[in-house]
C-alpha positions in Angstrom: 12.5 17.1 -41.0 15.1 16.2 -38.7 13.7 16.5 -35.2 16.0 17.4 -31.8 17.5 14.3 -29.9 15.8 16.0 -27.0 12.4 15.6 -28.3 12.5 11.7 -29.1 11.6 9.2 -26.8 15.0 7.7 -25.7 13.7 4.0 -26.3 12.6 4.6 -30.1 16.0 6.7 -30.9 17.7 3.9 -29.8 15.8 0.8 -31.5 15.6 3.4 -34.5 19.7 3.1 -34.6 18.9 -0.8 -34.8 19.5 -1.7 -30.9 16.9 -2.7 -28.7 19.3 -1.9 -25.2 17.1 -0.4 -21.8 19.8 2.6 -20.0 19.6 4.4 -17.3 17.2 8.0 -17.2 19.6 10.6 -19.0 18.3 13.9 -18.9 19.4 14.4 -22.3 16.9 12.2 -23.7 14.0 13.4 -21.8 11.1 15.4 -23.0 10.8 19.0 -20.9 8.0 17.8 -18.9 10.2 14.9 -17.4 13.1 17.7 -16.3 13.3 17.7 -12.6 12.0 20.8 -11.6 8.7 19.9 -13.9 5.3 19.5 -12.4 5.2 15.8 -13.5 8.7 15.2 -10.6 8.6 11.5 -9.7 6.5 11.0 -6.6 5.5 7.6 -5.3 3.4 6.3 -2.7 3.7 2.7 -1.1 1.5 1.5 1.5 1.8 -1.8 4.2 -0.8 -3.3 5.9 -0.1 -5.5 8.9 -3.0 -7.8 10.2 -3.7 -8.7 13.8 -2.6 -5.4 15.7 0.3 -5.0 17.7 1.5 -5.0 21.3 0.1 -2.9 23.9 1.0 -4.1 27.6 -0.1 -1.1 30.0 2.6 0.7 31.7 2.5 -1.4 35.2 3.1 -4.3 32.6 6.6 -5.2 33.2 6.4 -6.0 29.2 5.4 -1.8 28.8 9.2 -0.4 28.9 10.3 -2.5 25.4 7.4 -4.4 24.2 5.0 -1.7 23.8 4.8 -1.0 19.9 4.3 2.8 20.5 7.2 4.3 21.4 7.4 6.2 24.9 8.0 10.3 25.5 7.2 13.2 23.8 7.3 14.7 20.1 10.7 15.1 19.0 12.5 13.1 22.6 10.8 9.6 21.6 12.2 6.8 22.7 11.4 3.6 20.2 11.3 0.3 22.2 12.4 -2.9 21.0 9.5 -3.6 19.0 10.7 -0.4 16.9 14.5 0.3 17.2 15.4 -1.6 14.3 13.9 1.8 12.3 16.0 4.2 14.3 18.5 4.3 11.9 15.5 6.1 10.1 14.6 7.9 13.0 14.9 11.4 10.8 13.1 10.2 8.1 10.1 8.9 9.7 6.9 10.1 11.9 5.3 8.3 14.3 1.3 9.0 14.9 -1.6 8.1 17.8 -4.8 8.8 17.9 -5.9 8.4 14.5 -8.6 6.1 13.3 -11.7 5.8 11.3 -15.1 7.4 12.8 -17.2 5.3 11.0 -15.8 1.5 11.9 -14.5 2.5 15.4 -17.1 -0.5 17.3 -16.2 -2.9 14.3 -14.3 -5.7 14.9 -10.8 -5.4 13.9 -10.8 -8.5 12.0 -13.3 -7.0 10.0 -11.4 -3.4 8.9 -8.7 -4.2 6.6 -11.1 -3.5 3.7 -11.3 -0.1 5.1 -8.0 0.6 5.8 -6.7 3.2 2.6 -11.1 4.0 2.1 -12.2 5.2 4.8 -15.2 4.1 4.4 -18.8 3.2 6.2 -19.4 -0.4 5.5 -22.0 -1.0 7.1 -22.8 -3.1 10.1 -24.1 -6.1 8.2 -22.7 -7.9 5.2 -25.8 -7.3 3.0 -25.1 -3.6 3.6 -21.6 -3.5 2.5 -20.1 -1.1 0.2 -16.6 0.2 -0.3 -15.1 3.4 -1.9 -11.7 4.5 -3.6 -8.5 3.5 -1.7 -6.2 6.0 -1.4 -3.5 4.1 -3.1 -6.5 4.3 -6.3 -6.7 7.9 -5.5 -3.1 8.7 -6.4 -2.8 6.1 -9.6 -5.6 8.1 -11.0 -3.3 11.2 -10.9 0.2 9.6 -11.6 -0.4 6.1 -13.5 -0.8 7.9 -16.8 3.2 8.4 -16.6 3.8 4.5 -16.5 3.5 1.5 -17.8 1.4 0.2 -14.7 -0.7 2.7 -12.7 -0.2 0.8 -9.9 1.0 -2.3 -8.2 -1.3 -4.5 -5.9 0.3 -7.4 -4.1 -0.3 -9.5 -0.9 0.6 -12.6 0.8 -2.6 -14.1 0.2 -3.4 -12.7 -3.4 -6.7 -12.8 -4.9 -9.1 -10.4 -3.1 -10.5 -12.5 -0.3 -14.3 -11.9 0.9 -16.1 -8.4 2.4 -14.4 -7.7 5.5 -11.7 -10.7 5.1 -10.2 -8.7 2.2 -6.6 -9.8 0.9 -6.0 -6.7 -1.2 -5.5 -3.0 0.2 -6.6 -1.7 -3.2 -10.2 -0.6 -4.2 -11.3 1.1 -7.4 -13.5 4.0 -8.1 -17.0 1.7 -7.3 -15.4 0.7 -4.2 -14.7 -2.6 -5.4 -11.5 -5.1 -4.7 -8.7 -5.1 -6.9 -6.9 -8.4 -7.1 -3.6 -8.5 -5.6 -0.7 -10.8 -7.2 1.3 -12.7 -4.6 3.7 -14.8 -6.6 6.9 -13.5 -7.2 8.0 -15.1 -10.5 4.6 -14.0 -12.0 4.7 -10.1 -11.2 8.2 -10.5 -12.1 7.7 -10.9 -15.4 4.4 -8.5 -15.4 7.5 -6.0 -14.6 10.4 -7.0 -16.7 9.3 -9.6 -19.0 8.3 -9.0 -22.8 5.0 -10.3 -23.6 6.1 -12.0 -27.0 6.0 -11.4 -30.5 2.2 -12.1 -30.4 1.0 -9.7 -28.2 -1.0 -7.5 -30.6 -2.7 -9.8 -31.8 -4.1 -11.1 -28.5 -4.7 -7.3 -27.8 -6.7 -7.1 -31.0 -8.9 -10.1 -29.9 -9.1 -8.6 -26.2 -10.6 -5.6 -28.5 -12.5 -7.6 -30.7 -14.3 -9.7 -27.9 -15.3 -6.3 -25.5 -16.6 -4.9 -28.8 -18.7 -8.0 -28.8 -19.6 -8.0 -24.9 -20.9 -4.0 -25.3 -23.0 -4.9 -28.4 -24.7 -7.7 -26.6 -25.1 -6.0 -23.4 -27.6 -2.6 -25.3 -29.7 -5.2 -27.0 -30.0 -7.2 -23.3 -30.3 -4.2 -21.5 -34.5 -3.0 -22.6 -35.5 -6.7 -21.5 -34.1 -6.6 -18.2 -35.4 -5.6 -14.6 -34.5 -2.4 -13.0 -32.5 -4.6 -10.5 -30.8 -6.7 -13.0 -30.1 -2.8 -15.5 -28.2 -1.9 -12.3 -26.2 -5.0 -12.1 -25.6 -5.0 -16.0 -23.9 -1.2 -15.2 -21.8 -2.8 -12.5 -20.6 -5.1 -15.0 -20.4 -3.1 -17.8 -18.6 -0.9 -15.8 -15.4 -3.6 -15.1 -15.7 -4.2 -19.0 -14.9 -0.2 -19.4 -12.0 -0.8 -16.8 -11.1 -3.3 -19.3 -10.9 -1.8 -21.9 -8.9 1.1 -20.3 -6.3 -1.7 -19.6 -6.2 -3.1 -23.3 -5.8 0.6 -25.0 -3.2 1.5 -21.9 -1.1 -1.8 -22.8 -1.5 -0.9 -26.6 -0.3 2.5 -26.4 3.5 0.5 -24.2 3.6 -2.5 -26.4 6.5 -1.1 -28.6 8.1 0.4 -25.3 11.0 -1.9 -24.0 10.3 -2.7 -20.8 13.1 -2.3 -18.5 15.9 -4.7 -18.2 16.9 -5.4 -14.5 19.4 -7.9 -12.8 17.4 -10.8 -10.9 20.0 -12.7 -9.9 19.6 -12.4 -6.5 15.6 -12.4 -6.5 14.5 -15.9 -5.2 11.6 -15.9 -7.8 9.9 -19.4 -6.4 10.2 -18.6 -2.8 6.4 -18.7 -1.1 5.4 -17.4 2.4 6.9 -21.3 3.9 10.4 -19.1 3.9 8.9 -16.0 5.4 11.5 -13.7 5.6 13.0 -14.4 1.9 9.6 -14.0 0.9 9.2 -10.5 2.2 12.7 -9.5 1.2 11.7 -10.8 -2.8 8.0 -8.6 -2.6 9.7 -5.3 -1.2 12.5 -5.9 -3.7 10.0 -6.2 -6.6 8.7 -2.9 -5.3 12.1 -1.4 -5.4 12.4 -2.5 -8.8 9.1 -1.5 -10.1 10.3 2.2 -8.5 13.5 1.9 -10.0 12.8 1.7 -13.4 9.4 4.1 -13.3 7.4 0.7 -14.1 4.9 2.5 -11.3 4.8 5.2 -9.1 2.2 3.3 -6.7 2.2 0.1 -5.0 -0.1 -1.5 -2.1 1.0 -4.6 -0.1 -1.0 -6.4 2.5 1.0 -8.6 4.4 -2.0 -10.9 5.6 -5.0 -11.0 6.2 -7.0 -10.3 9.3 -8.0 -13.6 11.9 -4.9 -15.5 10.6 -6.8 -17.0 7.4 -4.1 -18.1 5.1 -0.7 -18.6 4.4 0.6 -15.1 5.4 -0.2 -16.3 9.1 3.1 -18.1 8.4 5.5 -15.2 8.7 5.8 -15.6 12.0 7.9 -18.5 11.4 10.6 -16.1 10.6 11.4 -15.8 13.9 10.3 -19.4 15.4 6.3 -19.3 16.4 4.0 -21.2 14.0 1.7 -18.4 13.3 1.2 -15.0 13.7 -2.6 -14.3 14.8 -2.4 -16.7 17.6 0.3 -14.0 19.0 -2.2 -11.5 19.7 -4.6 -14.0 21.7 -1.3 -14.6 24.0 -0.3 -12.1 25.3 -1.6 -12.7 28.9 0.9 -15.7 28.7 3.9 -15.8 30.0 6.1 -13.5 27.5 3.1 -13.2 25.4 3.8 -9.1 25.0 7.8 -10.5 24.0 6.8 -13.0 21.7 4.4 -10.6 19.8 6.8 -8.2 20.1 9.6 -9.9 18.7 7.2 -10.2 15.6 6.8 -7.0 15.2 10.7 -6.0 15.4 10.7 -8.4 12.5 8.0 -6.5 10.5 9.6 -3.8 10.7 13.0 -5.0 10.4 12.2 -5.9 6.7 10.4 -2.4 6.1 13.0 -0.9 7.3 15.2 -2.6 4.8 13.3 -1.5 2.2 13.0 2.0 3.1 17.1 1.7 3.8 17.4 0.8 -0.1 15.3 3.1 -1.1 17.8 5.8 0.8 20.7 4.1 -0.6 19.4 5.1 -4.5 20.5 8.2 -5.9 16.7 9.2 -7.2 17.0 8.6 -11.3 17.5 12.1 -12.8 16.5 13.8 -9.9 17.7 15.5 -6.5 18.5 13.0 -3.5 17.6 10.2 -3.0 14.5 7.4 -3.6 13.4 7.7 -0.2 13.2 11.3 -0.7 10.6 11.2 -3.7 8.4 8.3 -1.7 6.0 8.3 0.4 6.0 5.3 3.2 2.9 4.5 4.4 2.6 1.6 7.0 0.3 0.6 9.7 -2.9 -1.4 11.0 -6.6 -0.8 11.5 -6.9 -1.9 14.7 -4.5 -1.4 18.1 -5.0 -3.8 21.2 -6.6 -7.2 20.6 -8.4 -6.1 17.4 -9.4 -3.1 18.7 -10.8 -0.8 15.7 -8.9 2.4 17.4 -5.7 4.0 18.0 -4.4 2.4 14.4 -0.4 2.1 15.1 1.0 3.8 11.9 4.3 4.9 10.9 5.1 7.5 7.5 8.7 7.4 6.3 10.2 9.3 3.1 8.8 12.2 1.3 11.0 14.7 2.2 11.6 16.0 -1.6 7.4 16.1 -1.6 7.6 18.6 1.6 6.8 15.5 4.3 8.4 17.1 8.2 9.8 13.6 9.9 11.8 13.0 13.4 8.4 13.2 14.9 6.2 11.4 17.4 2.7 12.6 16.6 -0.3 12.1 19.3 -3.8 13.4 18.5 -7.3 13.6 20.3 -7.8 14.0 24.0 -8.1 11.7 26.6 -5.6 8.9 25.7 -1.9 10.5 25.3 0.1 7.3 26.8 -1.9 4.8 24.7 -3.5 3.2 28.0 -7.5 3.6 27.1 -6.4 0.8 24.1 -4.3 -1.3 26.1 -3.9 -4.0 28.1 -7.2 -5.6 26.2 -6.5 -9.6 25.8 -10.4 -10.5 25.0 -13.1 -9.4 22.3 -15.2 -7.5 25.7 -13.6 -4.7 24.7 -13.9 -4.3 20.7 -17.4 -2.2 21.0 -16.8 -0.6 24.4 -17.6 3.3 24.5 -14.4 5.8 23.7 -14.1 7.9 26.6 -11.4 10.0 24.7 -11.4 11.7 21.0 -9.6 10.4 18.2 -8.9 12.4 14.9 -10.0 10.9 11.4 -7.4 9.0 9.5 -8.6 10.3 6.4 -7.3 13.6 7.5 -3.6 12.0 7.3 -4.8 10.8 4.0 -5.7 13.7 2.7 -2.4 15.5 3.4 -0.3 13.1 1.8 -2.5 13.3 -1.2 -1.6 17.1 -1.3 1.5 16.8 -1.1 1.1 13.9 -3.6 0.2 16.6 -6.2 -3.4 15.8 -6.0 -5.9 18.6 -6.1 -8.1 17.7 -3.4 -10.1 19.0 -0.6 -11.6 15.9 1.0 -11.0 12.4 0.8 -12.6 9.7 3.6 -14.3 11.7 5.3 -11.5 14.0 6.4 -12.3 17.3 7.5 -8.8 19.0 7.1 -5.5 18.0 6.7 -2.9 17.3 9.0 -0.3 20.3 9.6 2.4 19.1 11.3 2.9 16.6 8.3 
């Protein structure tokens, strides 16, 4: 029975003519629940991390006026200050926010919150007490990952996951636990856009054949074990499950081409010693993941908290030798500038992404890239590692109903961003608030809504933003 062109997959029609060629999204080829206008529309979600904090001189600072990473005046008349004017070219499509942070890490440390960052979560106060939840980044794959080939895409500088609370990866799973992030260019280049060969069923049927194995073993251990050790045996059992999720996910896409792109101009062996390359390759791997629908969700940590590592090198981008060590100086003389000039740089290069993403008509869709992705980007802690007042920034999503061109302050007490400023030493990490500060989570859980996921609560919010 001949079936309509409509109803085929445009990759099999295609290899089923006897070429193997990846083209552009043509609505002509798509199935009806790909038509713009559909409930499964594109939307995306990317989220930054940037360690450290970020300037915050008090106004009788002489360093206040264009050093001071929020920007100054009201609502809709903000003015950005040098640290942020390389986004004003974006002005319209971003929003601004203050006073947001999370209740339950607000006297931690803020070298100790990047694990919380997209969870929310209470860690606890001691490291035998710690326990994560579901990243918001997660939160979303769960909902769109099922479209593509990768749910989602978890990079850093650093890579790996790092230790509780000196995490290198944004992205936690269901069991609060850390997902490893790739941070080498040429190797989640060719996760993206590389074939895996001609033997990659059968190393899918052994990956199969070997969980098989591991479940079978792990009934017959589990009547001989301790309660303790049954509970650990779930935890593992559970990453086995996860596993196999993977395999039966990467079965169901082997015979799908994966999409051919032009790397020409990727610098595919540059490492965090060439800083600013570096960042332009990872965002650009982003773009291309976007582009081509490899993923609809991607986290990346720029480094990690108390300048462990080698992201503590992009500060060389702009001539200092690291970047924590900017945010113990700032009492020197043109400590607030120096930081500050790092900054502008951070967000220099985000900027360029998002500018890209603008650029890009969206693939079968209305507008552009920008429009269909939501920009998330800030830091969990404000003034010398304070764990309040997070700076964040949300650029994009006006095709998923996001309002932008705003400067957005919340809680009481702390308006012109002085309670969390002009801190250069850890006295002031566990002081009391003597101002209110909205949960973070409630942000989180409006973008999630407008997401498309059907959610009431997430991180402890307790209702979601309106002005978003």
């Amino acid at each position: 029975m001949a079936l309509p062109i409509s109803s085929l997959d445009r990759r099999k029609f295609l290899r089923g003519a006897g070429v193997a060629l990846a083209l552009p999204w043509m609505e002509t080829f798509a199935s009806p629940d790909r038509v713009v206008g559909k409930s499964s529309q594109r939307k995306r979600l990317a989220c930054f991390y940037l360690p450290d904090g970020v300037p915050m001189p008090l106004e009788k600072d002489p360093s206040f006026k264009d050093w001071s990473w929020f920007p100054h005046g009201g609502r809709t008349d903000f003015r950005l200050t040098k640290c942020m004017e390389t986004l004003a070219p974006l002005r319209d499509d971003m929003t601004v926010f203050s006073g947001l942070s999370h209740p339950a890490v607000r006297r931690v440390h803020g070298h100790r919150n990047a694990d919380q960052f997209l969870t929310g979560a209470n860690t606890g106060a001691m490291d035998d007490e710690y326990k994560n939840s579901i990243s918001l980044d997660q939160v979303f794959a769960e909902h769109a990952g099922e479209h593509t080939r990768h749910a989602s895409l978890v990079l850093s500088t650093d890579g790996g996951t790092g230790s509780p609370r000196g995490a290198h990866t944004m992205s936690f799973n269901a069991e609060g636990r850390p997902i490893p992030a790739e941070h080498k260019p040429k190797r989640i280049f060719d996760m993206l856009f590389v074939k895996s060969g001609p033997d990659a069923a059968r190393r899918l049927a052994l990956s199969e054949s070997a969980l098989d194995d591991l479940m079978e073993d792990a009934r017959s251990l589990k009547h001989s074990l301790s309660k303790h050790d049954q509970e650990t045996l779930a935890e593992y059992l559970q990453s086995v499950r996860e596993t196999e999720v993977r395999v039966e996910k990467a079965r169901r896409w082997l015979d799908v081409a994966v999409p051919v792109v032009n790397a020409d101009g990727l610098k595919l062996d540059v490492t965090p010693e060439d800083p600013r390359n570096f960042l332009r390759t990872m965002y650009e791997l982003i773009y291309l993941a976007f582009k081509t629908d490899s993923t609809r969700v991607a986290t990346y940590q720029l480094g990690r908290e108390n300048g462990v590592g080698i992201s503590d090198y992009l500060a060389r981008a702009v001539g200092f030798k690291a970047a924590h060590s900017l945010s113990h100086e700032t009492k020197n003389p043109d400590g607030y500038r120096n930081f500050g000039v790092y900054c502008r740089f951070i967000n220099e290069e985000l900027g360029r992404f998002a500018t890209r993403l603008k650029e890009t008509p969206e693939p079968g869709g209305d507008g552009n890239m920008l429009d269909h992705t939501a920009l998330f980007f800030g830091s969990a802690s404000s003034a010398f590692h304070l764990s309040r007042n997070y700076p964040l920034i949300l650029m994009g999503g006006r095709k998923l109903g996001f309002k932008h061109g705003q400067y957005l302050k919340y809680g009481r007490g702390n308006e012109r961003n002085q309670a969390t400023s002009g801190i250069s030493s850890d006295s002031g990490w566990n002081r009391e608030m003597s101002y209110t500060e909205l949960p973070l989570s409630n942000l989180y859980l409006s973008m999630l809504q407008k997401l498309g996921v059907e959610t009431e609560s997430f991180g402890g919010s307790t209702e979601p933003l309106s002005e978003v």
